[in-house]
mmCIF file as gemmi writes it, N, C-alpha and C atoms, coordinates in Angstrom:
data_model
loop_
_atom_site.group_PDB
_atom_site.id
_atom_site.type_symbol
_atom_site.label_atom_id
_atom_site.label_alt_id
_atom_site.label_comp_id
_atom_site.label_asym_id
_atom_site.label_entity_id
_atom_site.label_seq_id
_atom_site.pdbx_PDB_ins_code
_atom_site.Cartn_x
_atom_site.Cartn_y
_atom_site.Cartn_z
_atom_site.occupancy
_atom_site.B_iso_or_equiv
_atom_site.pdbx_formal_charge
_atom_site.auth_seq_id
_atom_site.auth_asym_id
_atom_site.pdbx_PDB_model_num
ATOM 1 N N . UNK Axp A 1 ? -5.287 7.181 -4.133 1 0 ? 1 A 1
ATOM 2 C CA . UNK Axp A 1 ? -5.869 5.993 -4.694 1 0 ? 1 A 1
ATOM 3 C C . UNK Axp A 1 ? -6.753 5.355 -3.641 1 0 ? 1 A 1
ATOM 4 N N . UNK Axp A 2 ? -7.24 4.321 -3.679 1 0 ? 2 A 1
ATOM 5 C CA . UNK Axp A 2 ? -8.232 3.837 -2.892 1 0 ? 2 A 1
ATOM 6 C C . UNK Axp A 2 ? -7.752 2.176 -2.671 1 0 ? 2 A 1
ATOM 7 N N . UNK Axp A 3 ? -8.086 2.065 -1.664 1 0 ? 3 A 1
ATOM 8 C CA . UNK Axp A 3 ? -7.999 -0.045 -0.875 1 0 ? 3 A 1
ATOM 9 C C . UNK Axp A 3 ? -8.363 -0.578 -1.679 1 0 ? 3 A 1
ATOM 10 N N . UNK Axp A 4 ? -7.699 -1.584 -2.344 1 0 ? 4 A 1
ATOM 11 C CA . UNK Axp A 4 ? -8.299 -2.23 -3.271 1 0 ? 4 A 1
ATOM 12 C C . UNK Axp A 4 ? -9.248 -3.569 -2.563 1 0 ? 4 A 1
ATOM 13 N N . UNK Axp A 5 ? -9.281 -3.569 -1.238 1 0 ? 5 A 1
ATOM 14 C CA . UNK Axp A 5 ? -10.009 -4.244 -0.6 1 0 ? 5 A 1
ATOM 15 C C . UNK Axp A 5 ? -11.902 -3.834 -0.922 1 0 ? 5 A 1
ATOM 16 N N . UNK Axp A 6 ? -11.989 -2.716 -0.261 1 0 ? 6 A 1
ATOM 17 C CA . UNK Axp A 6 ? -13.016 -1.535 -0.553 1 0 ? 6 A 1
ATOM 18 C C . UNK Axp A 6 ? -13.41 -0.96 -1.995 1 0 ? 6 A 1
ATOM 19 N N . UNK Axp A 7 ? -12.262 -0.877 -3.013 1 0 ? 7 A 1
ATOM 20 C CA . UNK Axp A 7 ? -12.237 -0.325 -4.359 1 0 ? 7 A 1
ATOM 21 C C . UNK Axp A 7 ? -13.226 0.949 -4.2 1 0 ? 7 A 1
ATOM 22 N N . UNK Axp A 8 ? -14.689 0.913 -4.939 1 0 ? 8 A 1
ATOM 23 C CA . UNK Axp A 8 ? -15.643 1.897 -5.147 1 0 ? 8 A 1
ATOM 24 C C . UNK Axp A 8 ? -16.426 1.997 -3.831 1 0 ? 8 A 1
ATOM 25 N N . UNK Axp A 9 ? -16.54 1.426 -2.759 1 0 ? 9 A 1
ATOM 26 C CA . UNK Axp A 9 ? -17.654 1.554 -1.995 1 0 ? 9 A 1
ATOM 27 C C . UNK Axp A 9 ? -16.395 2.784 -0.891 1 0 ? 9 A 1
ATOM 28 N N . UNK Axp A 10 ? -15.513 2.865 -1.024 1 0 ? 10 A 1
ATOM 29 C CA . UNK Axp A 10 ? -14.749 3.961 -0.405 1 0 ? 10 A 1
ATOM 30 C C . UNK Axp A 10 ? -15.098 5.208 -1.246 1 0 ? 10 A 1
ATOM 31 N N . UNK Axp A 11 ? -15.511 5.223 -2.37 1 0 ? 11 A 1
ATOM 32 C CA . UNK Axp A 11 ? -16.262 6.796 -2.845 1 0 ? 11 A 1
ATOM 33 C C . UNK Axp A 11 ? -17.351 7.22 -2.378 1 0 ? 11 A 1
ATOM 34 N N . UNK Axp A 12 ? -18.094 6.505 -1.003 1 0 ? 12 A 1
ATOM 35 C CA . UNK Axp A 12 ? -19.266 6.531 -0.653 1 0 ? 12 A 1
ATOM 36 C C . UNK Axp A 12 ? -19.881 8.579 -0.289 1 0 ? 12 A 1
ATOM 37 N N . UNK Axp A 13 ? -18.487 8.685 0.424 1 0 ? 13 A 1
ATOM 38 C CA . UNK Axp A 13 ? -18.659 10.117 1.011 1 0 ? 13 A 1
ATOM 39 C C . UNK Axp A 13 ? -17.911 11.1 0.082 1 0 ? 13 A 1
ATOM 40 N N . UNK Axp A 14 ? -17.86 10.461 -0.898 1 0 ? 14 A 1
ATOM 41 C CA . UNK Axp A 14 ? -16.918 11.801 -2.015 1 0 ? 14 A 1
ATOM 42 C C . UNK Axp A 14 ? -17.595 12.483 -3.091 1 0 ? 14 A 1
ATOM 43 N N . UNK Axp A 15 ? -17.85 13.36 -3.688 1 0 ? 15 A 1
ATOM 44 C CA . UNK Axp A 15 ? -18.83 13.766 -4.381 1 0 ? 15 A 1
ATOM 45 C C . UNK Axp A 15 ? -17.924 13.421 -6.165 1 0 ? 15 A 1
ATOM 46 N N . UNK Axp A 16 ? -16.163 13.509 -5.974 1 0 ? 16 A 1
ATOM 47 C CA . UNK Axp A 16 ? -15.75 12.803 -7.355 1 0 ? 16 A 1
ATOM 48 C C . UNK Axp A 16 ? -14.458 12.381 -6.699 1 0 ? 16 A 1
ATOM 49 N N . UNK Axp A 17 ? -14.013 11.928 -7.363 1 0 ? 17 A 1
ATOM 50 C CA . UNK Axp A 17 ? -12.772 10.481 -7.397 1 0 ? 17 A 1
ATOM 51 C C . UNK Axp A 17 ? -12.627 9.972 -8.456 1 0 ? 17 A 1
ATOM 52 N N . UNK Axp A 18 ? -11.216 9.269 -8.083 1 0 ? 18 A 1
ATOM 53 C CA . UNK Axp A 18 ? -10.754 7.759 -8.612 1 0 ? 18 A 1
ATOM 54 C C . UNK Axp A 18 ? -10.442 6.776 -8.014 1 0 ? 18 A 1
ATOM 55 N N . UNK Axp A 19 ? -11.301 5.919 -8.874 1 0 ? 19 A 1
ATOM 56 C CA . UNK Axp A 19 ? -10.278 4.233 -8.19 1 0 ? 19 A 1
ATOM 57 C C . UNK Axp A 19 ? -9.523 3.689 -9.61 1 0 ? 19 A 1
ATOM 58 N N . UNK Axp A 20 ? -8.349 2.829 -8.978 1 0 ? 20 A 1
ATOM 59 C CA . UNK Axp A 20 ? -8.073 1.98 -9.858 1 0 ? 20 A 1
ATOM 60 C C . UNK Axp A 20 ? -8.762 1.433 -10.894 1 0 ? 20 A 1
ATOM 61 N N . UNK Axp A 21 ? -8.6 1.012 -11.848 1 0 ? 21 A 1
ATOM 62 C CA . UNK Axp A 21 ? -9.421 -0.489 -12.534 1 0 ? 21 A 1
ATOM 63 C C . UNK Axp A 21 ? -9 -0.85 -13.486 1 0 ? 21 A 1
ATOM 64 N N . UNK Axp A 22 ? -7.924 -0.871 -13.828 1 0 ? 22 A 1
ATOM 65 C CA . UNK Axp A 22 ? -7.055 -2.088 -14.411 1 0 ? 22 A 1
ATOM 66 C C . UNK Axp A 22 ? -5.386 -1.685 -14.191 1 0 ? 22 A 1
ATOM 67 N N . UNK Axp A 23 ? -4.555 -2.73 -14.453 1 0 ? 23 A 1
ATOM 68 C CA . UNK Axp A 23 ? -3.032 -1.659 -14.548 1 0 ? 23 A 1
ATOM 69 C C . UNK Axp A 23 ? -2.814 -0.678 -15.007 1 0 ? 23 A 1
ATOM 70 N N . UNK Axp A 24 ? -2.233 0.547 -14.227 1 0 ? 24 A 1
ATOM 71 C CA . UNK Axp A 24 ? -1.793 1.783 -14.548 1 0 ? 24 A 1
ATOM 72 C C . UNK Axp A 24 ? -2.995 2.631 -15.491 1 0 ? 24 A 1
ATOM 73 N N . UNK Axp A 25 ? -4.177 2.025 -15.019 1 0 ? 25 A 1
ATOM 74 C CA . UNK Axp A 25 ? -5.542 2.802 -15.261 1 0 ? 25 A 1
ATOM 75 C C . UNK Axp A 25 ? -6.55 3.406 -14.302 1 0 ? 25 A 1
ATOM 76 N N . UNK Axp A 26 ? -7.208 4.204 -14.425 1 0 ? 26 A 1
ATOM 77 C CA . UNK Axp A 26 ? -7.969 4.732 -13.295 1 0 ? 26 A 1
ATOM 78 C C . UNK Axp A 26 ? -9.581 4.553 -13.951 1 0 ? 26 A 1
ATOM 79 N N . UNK Axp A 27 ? -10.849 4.459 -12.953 1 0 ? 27 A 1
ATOM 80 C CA . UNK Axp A 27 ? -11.807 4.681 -13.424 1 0 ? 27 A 1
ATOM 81 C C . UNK Axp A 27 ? -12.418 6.082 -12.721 1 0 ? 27 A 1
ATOM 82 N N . UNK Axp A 28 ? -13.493 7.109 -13.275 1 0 ? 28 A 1
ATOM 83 C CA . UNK Axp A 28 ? -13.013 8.37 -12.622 1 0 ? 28 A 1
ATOM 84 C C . UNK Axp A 28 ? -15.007 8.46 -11.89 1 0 ? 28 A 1
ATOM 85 N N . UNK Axp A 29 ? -15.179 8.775 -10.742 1 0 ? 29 A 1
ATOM 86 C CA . UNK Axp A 29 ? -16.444 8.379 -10.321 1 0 ? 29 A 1
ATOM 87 C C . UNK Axp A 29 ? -17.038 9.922 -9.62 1 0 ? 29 A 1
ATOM 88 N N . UNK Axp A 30 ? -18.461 9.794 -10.015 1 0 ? 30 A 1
ATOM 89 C CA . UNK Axp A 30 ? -19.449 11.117 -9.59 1 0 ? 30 A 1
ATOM 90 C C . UNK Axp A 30 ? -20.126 10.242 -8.493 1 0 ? 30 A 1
ATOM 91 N N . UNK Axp A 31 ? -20.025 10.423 -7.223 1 0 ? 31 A 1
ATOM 92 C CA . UNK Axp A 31 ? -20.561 9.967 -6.051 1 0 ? 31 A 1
ATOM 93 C C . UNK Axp A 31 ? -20.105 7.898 -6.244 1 0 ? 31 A 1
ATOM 94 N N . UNK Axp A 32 ? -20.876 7.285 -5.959 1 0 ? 32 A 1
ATOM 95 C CA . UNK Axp A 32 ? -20.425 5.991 -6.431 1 0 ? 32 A 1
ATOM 96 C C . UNK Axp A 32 ? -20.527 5.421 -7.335 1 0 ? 32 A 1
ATOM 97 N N . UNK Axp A 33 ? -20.798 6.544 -8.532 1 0 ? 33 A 1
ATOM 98 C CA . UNK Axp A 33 ? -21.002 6.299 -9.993 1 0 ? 33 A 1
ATOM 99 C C . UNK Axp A 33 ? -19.778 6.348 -10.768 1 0 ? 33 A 1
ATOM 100 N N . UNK Axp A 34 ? -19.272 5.178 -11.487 1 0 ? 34 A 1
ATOM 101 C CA . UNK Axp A 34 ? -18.406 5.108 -12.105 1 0 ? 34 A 1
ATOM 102 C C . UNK Axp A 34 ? -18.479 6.099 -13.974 1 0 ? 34 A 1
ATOM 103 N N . UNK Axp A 35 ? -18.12 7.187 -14.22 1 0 ? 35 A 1
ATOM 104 C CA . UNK Axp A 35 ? -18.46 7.453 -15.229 1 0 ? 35 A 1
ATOM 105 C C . UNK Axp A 35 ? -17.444 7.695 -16.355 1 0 ? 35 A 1
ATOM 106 N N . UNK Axp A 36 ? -16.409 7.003 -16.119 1 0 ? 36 A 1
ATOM 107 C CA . UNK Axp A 36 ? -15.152 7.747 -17.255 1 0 ? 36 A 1
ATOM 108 C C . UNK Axp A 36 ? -14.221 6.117 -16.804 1 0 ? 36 A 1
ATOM 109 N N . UNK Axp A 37 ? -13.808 5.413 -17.688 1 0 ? 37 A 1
ATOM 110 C CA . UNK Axp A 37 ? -13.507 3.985 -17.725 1 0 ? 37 A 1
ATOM 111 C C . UNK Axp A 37 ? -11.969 4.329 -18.125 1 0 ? 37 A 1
ATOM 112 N N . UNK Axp A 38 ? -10.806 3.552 -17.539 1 0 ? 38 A 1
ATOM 113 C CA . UNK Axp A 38 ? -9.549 3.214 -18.299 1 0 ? 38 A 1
ATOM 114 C C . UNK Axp A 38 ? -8.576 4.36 -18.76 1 0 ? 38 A 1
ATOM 115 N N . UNK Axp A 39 ? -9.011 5.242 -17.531 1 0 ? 39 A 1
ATOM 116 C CA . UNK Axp A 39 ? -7.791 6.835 -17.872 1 0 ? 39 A 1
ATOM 117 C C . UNK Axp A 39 ? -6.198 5.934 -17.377 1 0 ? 39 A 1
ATOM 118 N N . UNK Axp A 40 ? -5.485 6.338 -18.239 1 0 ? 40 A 1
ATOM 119 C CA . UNK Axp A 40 ? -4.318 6.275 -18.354 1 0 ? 40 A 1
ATOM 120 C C . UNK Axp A 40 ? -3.928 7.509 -17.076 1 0 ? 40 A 1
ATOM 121 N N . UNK Axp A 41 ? -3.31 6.533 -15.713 1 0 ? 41 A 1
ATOM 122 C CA . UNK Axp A 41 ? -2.762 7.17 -14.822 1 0 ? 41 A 1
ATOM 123 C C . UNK Axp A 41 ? -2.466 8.194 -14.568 1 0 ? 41 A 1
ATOM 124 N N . UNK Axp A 42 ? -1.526 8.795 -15.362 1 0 ? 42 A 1
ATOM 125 C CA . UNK Axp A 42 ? -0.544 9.422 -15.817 1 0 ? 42 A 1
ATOM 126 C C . UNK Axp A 42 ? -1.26 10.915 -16.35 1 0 ? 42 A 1
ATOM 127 N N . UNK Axp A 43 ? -2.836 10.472 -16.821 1 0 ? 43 A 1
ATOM 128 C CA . UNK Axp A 43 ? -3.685 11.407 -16.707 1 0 ? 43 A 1
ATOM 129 C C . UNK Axp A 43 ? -5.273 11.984 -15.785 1 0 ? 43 A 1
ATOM 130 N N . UNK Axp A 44 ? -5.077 10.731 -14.766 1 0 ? 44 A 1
ATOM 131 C CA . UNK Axp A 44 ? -5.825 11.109 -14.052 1 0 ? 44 A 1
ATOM 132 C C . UNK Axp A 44 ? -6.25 12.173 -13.194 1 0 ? 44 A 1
ATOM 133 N N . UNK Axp A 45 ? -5.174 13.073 -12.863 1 0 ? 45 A 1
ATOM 134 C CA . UNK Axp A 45 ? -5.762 14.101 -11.652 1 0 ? 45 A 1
ATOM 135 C C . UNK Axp A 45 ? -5.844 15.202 -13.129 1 0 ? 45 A 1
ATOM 136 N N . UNK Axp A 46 ? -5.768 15.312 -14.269 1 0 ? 46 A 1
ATOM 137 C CA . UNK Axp A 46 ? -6.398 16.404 -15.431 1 0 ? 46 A 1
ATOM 138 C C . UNK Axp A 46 ? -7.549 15.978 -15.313 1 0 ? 46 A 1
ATOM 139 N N . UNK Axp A 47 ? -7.916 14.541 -16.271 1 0 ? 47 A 1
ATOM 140 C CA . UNK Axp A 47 ? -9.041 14.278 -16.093 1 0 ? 47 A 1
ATOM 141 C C . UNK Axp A 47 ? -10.102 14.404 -15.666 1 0 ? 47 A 1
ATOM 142 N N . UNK Axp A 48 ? -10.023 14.177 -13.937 1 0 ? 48 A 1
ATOM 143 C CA . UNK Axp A 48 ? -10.432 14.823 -12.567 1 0 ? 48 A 1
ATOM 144 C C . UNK Axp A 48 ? -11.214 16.167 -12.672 1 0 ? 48 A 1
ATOM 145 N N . UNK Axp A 49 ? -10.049 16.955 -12.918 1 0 ? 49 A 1
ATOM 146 C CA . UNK Axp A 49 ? -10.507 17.76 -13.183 1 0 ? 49 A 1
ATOM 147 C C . UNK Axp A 49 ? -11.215 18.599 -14.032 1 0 ? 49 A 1
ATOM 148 N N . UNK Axp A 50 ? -11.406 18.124 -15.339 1 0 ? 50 A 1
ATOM 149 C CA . UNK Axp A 50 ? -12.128 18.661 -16.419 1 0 ? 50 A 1
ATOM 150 C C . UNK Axp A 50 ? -13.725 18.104 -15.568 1 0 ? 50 A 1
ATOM 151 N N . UNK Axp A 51 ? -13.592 16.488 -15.468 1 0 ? 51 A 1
ATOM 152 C CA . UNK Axp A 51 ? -14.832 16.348 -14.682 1 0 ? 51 A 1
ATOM 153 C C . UNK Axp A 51 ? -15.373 16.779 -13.579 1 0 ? 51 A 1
ATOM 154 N N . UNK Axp A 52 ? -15.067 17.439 -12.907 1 0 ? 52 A 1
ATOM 155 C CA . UNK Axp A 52 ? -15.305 18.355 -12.149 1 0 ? 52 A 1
ATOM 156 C C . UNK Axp A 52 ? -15.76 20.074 -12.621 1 0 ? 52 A 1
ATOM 157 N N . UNK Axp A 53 ? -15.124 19.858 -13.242 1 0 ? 53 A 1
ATOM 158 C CA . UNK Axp A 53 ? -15.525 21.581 -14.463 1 0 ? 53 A 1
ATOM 159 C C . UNK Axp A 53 ? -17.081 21.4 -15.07 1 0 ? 53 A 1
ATOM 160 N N . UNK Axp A 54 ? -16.73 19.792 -15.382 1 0 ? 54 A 1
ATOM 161 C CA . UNK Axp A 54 ? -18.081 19.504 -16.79 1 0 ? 54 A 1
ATOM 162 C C . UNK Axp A 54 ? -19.49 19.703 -15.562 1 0 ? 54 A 1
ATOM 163 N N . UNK Axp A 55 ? -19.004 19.292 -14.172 1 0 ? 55 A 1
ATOM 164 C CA . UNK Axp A 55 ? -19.897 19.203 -13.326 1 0 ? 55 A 1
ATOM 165 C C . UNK Axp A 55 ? -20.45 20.927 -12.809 1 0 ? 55 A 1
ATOM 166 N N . UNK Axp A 56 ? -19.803 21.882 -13.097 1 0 ? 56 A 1
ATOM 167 C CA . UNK Axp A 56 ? -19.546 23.069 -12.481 1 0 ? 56 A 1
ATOM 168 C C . UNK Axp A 56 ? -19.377 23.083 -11.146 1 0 ? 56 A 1
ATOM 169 N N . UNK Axp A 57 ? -18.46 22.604 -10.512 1 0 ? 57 A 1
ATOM 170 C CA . UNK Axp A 57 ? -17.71 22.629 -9.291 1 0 ? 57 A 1
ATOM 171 C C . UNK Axp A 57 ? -16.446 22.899 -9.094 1 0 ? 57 A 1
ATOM 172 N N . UNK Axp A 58 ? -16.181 23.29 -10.227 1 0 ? 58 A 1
ATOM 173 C CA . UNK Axp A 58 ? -14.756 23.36 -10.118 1 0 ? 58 A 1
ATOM 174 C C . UNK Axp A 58 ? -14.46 25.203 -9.398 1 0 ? 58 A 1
ATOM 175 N N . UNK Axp A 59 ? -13.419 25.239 -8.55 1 0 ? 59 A 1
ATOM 176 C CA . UNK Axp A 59 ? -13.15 26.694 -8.207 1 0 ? 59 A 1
ATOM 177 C C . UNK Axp A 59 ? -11.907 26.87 -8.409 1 0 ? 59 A 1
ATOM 178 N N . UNK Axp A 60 ? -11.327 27.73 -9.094 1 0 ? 60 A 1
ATOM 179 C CA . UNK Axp A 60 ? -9.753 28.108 -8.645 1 0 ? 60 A 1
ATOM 180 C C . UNK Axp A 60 ? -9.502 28.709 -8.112 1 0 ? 60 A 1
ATOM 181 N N . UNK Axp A 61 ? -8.363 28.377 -7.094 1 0 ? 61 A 1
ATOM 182 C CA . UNK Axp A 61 ? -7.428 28.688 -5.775 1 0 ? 61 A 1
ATOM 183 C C . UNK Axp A 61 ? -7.54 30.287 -6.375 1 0 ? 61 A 1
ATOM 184 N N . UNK Axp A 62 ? -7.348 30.518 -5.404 1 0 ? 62 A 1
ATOM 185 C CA . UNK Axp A 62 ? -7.208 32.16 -5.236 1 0 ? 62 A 1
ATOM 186 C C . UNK Axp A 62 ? -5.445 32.548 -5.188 1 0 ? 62 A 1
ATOM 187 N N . UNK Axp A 63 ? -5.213 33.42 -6.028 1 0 ? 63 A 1
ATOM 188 C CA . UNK Axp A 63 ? -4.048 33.979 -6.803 1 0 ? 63 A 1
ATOM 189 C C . UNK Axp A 63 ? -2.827 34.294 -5.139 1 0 ? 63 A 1
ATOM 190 N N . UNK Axp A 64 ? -1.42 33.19 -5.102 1 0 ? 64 A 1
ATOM 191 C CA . UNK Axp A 64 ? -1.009 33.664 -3.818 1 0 ? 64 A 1
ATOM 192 C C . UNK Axp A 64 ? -0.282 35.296 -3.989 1 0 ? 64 A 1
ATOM 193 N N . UNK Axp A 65 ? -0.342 35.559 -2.909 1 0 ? 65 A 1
ATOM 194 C CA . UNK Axp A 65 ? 0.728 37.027 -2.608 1 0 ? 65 A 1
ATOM 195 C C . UNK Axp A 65 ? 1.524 36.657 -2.615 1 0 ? 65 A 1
ATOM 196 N N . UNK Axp A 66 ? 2.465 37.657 -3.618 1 0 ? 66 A 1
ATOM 197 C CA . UNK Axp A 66 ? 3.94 36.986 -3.84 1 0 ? 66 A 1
ATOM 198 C C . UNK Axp A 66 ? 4.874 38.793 -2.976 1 0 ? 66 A 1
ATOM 199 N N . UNK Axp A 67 ? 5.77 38.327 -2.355 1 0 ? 67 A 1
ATOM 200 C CA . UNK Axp A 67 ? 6.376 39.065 -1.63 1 0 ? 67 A 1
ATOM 201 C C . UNK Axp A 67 ? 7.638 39.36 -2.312 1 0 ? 67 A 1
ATOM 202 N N . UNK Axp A 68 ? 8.222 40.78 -2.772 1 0 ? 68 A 1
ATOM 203 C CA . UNK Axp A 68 ? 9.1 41.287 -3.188 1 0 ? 68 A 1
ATOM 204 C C . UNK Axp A 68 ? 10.472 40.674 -2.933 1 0 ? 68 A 1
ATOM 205 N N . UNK Axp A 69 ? 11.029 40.288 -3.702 1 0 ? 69 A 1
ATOM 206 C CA . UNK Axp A 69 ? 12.541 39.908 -3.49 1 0 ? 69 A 1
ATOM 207 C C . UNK Axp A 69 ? 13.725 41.234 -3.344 1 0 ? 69 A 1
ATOM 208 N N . UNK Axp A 70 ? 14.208 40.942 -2.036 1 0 ? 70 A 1
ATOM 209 C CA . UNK Axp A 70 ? 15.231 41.917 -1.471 1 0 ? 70 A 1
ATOM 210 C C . UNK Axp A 70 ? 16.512 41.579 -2.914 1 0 ? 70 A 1
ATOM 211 N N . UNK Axp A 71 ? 17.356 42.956 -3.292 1 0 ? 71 A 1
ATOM 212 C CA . UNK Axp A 71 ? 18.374 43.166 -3.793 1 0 ? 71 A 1
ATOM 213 C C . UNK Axp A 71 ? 19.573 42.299 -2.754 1 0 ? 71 A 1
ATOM 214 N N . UNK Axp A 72 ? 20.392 41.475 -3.269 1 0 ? 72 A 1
ATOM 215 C CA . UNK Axp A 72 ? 21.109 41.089 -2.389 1 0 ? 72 A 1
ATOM 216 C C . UNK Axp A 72 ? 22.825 41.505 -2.985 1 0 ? 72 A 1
ATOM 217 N N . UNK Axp A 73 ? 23.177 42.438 -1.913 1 0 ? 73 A 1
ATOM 218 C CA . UNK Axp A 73 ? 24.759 43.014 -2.91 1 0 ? 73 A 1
ATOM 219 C C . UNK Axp A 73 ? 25.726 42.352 -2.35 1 0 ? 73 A 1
């Protein structure tokens, strides 16, 4: 989340974010552009991310190596 001292001018160096902006709401921002108003908390880091998709920036993590589980007798 962000200082509510600072609010939006702390998105200065972020290319997307959220700040607060009202109770248990988020507003969701493209550089210090506020563009998505009153997400319900609870759905903000989805959100996030679709906007980030809509932007084509989005990448997904690369698939981890999963290491064989030993038989344990």
């Amino acid at each position: 989340m962000d200082c509510i001292v600072n609010g939006p001018g702390e998105m200065a160096d972020a290319d997307f974010g959220y700040v607060g902006g009202a109770p248990g709401k988020v507003n969701l921002y493209v550089g210090k552009t506020a563009v998505k108003f009153n997400i319900p908390e609870t759905e903000a880091v989805d959100r996030l991310k679709d906007l980030i998709r809509e932007h084509g920036k989005w990448v997904d993590p690369a698939p981890q190596a999963t290491t064989p589980v030993e038989a344990v007798s």
